[in-house]
N, CA, C and O atoms as a DFTB+ gen file, in Angstrom:
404 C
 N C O
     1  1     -32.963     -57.384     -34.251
     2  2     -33.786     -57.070     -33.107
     3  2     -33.199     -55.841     -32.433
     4  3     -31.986     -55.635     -32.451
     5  1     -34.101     -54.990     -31.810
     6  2     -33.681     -53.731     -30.873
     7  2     -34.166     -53.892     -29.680
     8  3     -35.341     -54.198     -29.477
     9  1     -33.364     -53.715     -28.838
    10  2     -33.820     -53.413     -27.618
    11  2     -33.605     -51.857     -27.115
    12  3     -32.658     -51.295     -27.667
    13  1     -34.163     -51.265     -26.384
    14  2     -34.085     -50.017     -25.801
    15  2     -34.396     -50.067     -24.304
    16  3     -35.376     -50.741     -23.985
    17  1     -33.719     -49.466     -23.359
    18  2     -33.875     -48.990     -22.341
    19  2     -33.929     -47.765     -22.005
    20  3     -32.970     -47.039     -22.267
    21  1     -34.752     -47.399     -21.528
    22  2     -35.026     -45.685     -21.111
    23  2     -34.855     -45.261     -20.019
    24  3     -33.802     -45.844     -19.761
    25  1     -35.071     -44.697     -19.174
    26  2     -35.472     -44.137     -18.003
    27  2     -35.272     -42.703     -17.951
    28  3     -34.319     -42.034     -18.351
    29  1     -36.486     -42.315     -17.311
    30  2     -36.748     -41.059     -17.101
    31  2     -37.225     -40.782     -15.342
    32  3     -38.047     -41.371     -14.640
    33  1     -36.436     -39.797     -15.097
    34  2     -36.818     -38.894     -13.551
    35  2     -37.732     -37.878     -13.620
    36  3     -37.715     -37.004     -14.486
    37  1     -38.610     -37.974     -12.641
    38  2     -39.770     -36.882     -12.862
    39  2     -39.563     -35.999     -11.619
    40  3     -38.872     -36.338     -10.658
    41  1     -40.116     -35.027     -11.711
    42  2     -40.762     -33.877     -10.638
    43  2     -41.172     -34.880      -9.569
    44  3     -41.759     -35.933      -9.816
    45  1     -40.844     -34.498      -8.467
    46  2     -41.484     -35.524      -7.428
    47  2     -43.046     -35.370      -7.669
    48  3     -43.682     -36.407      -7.860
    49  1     -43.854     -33.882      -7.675
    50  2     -44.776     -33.588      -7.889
    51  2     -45.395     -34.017      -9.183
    52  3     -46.581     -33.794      -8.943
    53  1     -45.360     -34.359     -10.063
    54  2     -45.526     -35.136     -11.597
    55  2     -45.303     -36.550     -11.266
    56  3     -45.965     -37.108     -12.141
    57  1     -44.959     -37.158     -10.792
    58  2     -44.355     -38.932     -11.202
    59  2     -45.801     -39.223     -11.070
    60  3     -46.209     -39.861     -12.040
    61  1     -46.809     -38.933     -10.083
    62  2     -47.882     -40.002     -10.357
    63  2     -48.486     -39.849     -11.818
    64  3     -48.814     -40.849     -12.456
    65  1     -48.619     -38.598     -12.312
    66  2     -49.163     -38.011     -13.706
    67  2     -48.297     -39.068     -14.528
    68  3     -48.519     -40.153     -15.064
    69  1     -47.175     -38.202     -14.361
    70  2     -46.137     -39.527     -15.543
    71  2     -46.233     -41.455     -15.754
    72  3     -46.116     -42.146     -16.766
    73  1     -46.477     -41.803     -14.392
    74  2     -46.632     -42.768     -13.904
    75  2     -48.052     -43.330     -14.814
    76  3     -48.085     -44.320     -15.545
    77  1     -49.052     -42.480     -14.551
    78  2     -50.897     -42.828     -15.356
    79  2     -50.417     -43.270     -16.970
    80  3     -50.641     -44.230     -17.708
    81  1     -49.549     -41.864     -17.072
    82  2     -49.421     -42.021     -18.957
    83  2     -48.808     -43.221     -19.180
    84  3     -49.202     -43.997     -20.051
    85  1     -47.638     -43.494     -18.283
    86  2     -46.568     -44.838     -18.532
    87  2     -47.398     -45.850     -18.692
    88  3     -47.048     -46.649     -19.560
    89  1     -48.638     -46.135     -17.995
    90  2     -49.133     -47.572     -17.552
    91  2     -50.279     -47.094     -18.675
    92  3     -51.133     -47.948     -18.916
    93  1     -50.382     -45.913     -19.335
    94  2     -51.573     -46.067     -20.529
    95  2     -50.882     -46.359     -21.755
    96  3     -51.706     -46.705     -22.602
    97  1     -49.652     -46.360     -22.215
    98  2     -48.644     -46.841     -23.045
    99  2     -48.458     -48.040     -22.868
   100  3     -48.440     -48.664     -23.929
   101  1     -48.269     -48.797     -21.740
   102  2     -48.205     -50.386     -21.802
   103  2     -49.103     -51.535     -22.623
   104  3     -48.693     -52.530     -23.219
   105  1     -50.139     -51.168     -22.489
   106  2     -51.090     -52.448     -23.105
   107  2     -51.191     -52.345     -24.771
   108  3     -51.231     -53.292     -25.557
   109  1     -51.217     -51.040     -25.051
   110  2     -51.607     -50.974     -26.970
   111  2     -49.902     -51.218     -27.224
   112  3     -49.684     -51.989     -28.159
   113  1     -48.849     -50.758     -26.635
   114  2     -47.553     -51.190     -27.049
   115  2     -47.719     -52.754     -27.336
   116  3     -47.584     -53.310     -28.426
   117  1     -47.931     -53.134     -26.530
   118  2     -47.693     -54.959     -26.475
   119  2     -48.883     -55.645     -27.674
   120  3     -49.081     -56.808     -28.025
   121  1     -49.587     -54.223     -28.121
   122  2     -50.571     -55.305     -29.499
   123  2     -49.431     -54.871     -31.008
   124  3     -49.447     -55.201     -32.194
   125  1     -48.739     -54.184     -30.354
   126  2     -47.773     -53.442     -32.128
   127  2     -47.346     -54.298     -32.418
   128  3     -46.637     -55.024     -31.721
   129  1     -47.753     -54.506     -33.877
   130  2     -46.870     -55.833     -34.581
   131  2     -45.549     -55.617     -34.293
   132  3     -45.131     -54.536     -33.880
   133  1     -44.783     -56.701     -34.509
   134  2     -43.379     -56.568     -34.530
   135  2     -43.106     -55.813     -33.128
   136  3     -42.341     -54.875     -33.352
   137  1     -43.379     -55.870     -32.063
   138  2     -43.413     -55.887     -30.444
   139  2     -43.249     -57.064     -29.649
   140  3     -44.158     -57.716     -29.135
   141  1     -41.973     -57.297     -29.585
   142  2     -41.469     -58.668     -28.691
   143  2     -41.863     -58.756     -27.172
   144  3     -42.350     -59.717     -26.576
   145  1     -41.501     -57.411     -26.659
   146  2     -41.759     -56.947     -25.517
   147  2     -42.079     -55.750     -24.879
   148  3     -42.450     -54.984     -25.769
   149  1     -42.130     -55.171     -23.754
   150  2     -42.730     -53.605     -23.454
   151  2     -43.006     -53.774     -22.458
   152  3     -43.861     -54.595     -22.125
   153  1     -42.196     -52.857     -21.475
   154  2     -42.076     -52.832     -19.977
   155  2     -41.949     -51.995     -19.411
   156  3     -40.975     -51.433     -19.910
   157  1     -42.392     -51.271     -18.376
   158  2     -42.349     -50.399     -17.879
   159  2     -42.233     -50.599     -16.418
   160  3     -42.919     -51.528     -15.993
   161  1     -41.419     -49.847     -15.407
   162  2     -41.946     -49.866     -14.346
   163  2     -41.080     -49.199     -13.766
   164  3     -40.165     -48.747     -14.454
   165  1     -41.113     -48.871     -11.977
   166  2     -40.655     -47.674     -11.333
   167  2     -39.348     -48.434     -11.388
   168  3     -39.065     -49.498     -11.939
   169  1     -38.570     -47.520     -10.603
   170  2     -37.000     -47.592     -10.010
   171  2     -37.535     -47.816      -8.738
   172  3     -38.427     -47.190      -8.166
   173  1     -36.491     -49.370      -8.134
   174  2     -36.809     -49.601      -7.139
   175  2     -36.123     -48.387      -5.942
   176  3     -36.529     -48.121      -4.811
   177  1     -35.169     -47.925      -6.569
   178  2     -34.511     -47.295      -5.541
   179  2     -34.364     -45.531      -6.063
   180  3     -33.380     -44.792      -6.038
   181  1     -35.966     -45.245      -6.579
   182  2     -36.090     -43.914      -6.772
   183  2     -37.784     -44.256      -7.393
   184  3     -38.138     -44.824      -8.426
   185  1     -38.461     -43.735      -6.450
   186  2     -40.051     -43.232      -6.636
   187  2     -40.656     -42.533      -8.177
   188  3     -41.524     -42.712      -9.031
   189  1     -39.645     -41.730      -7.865
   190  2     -39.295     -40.749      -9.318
   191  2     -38.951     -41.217     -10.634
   192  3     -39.176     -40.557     -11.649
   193  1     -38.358     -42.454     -10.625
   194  2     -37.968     -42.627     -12.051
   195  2     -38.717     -44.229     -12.670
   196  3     -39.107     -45.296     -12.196
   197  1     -38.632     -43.738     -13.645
   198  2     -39.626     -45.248     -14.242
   199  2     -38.613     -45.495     -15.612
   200  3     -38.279     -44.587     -16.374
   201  1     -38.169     -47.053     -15.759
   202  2     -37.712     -47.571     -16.809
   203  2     -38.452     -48.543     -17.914
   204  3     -38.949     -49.633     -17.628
   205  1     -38.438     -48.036     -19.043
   206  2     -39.000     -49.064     -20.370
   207  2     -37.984     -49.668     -20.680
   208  3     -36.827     -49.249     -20.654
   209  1     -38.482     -50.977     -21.077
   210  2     -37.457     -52.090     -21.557
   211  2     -38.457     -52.507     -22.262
   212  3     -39.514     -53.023     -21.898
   213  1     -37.840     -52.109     -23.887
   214  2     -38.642     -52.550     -25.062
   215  2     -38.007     -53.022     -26.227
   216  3     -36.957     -52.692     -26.778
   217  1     -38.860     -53.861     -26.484
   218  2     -37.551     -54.689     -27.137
   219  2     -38.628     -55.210     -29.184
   220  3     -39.584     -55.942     -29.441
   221  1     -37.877     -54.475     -29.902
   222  2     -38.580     -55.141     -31.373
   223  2     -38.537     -55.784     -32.622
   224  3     -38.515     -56.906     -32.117
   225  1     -38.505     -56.025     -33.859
   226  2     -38.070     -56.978     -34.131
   227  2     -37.446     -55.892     -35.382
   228  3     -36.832     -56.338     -36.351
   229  1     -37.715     -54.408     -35.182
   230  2     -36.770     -54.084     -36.413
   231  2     -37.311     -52.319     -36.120
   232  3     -38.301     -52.058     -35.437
   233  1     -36.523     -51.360     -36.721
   234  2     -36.979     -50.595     -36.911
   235  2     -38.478     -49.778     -36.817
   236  3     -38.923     -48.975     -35.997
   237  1     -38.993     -50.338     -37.975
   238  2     -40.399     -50.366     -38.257
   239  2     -41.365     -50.741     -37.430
   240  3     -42.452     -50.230     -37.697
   241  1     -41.345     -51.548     -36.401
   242  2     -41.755     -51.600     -35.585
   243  2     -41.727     -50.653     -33.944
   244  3     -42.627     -50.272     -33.195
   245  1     -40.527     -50.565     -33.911
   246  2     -40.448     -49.173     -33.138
   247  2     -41.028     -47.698     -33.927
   248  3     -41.202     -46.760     -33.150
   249  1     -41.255     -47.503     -35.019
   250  2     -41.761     -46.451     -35.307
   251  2     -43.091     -46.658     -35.449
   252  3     -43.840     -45.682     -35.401
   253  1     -43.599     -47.935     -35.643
   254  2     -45.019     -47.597     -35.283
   255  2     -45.650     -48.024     -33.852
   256  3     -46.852     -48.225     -33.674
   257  1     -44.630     -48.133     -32.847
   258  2     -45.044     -47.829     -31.393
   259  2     -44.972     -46.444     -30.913
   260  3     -45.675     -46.011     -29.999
   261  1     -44.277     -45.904     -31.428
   262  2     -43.851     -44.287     -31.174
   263  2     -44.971     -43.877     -31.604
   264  3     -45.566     -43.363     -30.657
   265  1     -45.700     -43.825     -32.737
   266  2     -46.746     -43.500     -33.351
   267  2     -47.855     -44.115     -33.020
   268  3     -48.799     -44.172     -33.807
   269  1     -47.888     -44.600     -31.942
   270  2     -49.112     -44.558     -31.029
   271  2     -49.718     -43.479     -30.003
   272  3     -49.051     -43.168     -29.016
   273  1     -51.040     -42.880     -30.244
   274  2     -51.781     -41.384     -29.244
   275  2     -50.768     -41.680     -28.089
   276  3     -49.933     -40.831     -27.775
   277  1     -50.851     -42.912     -27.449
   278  2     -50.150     -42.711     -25.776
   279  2     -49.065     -42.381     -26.037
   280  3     -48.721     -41.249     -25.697
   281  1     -48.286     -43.100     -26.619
   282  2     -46.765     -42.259     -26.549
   283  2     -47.039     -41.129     -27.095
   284  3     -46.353     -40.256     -26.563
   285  1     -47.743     -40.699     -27.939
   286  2     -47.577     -39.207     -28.249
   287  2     -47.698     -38.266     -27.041
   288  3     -47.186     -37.147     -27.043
   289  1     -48.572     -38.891     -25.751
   290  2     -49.677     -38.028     -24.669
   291  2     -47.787     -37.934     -24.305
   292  3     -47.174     -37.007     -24.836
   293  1     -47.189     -38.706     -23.611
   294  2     -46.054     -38.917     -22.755
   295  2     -44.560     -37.811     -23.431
   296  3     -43.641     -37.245     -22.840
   297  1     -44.861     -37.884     -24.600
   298  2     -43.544     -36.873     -25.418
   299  2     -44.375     -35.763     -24.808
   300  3     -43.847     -35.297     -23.798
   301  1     -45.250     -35.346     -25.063
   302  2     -45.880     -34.101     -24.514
   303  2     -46.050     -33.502     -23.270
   304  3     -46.034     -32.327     -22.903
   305  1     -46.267     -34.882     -22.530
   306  2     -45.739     -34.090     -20.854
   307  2     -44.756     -33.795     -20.088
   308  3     -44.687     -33.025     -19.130
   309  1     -43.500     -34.903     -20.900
   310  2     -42.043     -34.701     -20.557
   311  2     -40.842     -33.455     -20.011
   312  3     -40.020     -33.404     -19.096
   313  1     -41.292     -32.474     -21.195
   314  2     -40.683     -31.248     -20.580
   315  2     -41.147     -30.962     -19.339
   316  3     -40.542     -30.916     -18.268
   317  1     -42.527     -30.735     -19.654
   318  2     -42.974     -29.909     -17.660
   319  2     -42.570     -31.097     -16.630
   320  3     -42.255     -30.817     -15.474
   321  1     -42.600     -32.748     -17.210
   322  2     -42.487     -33.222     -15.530
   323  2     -41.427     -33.446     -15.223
   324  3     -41.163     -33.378     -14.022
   325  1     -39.938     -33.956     -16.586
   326  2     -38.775     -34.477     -15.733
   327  2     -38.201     -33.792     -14.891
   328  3     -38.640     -32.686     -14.576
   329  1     -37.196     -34.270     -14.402
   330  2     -36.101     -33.114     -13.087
   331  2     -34.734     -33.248     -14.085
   332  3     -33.985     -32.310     -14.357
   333  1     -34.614     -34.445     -14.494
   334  2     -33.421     -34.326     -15.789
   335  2     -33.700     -35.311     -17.122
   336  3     -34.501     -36.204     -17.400
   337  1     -32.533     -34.606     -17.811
   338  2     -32.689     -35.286     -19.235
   339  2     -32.868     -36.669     -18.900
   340  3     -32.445     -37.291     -17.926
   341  1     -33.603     -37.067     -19.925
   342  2     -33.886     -38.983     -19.747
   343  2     -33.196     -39.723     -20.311
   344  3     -33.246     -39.482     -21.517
   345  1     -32.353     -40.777     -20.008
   346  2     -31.066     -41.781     -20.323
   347  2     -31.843     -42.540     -21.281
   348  3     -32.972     -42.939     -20.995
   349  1     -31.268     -42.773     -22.464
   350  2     -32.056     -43.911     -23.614
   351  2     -30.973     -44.642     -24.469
   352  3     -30.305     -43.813     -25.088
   353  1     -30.633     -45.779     -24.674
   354  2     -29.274     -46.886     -24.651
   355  2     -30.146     -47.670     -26.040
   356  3     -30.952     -48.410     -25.477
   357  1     -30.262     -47.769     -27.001
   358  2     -30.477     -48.829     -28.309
   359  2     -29.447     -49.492     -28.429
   360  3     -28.297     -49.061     -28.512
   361  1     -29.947     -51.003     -28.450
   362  2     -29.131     -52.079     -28.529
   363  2     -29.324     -52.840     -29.643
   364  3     -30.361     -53.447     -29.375
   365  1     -29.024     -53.131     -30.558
   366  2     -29.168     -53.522     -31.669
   367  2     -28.481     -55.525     -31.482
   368  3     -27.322     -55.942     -31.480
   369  1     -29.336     -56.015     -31.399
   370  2     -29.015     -57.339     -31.065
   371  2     -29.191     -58.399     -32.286
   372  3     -30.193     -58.599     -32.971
   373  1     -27.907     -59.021     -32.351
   374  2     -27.726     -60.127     -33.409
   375  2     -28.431     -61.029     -33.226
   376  3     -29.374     -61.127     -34.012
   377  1     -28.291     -62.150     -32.050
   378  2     -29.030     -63.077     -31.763
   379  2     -29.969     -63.190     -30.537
   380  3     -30.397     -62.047     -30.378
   381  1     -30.384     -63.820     -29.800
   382  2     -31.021     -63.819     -28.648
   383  2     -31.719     -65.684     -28.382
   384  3     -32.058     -66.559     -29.180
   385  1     -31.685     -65.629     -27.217
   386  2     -32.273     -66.868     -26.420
   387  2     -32.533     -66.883     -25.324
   388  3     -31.926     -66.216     -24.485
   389  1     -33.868     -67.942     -24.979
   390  2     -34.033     -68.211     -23.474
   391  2     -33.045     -67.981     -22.904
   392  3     -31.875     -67.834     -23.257
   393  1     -33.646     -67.948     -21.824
   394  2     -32.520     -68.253     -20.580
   395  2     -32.395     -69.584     -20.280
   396  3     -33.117     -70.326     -20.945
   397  1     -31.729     -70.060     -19.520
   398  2     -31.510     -71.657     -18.896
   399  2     -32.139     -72.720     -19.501
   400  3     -32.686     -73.732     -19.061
   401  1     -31.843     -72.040     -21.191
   402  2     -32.043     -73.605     -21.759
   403  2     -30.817     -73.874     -22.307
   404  3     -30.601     -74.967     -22.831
């Protein structure tokens, strides 16, 4: 399993733009086979930045979320909107479980 965390800072002037594309990437992510999870959402303590927490069951499955039009729209607006490079952490996870069971 992979998990990834992202986050990216935008142009104060861009985050709502960035923000449209983020939330048009959410719903077809979550039909990709081999898509455990897919999350998006702001920084509570920055307007500007929005984090994905996506999580899949292999490789192959992250490459055919990447290879979805929306993420393609979002690689494409990136240069003009961030303010800095975007932090991205792959976690390559052995096992996994609920919580509080």
């Amino acid at each position: 399993m992979i998990v990834i965390r992202f986050k990216a800072r935008c142009k104060p002037d861009r985050a709502g733009q960035v923000g449209a594309a983020f939330e048009a990437v959410v719903a077809p992510s979550r039909l990709v086979e081999g898509v455990v999870s897919f999350d998006i959402g702001r920084d509570v303590t920055d307007p500007n930045a929005f984090i994905a927490t996506e999580v899949f069951v292999d490789r192959a499955a992250l490459a055919r979320q990447e290879a979805l039009p929306e993420v393609q729209e979002v690689i494409r607006l990136m240069p003009d909107c961030l303010a800095a490079e975007p932090e991205a952490t792959i976690f390559n996870v052995s096992s996994s479980e609920p919580w509080g069971e």
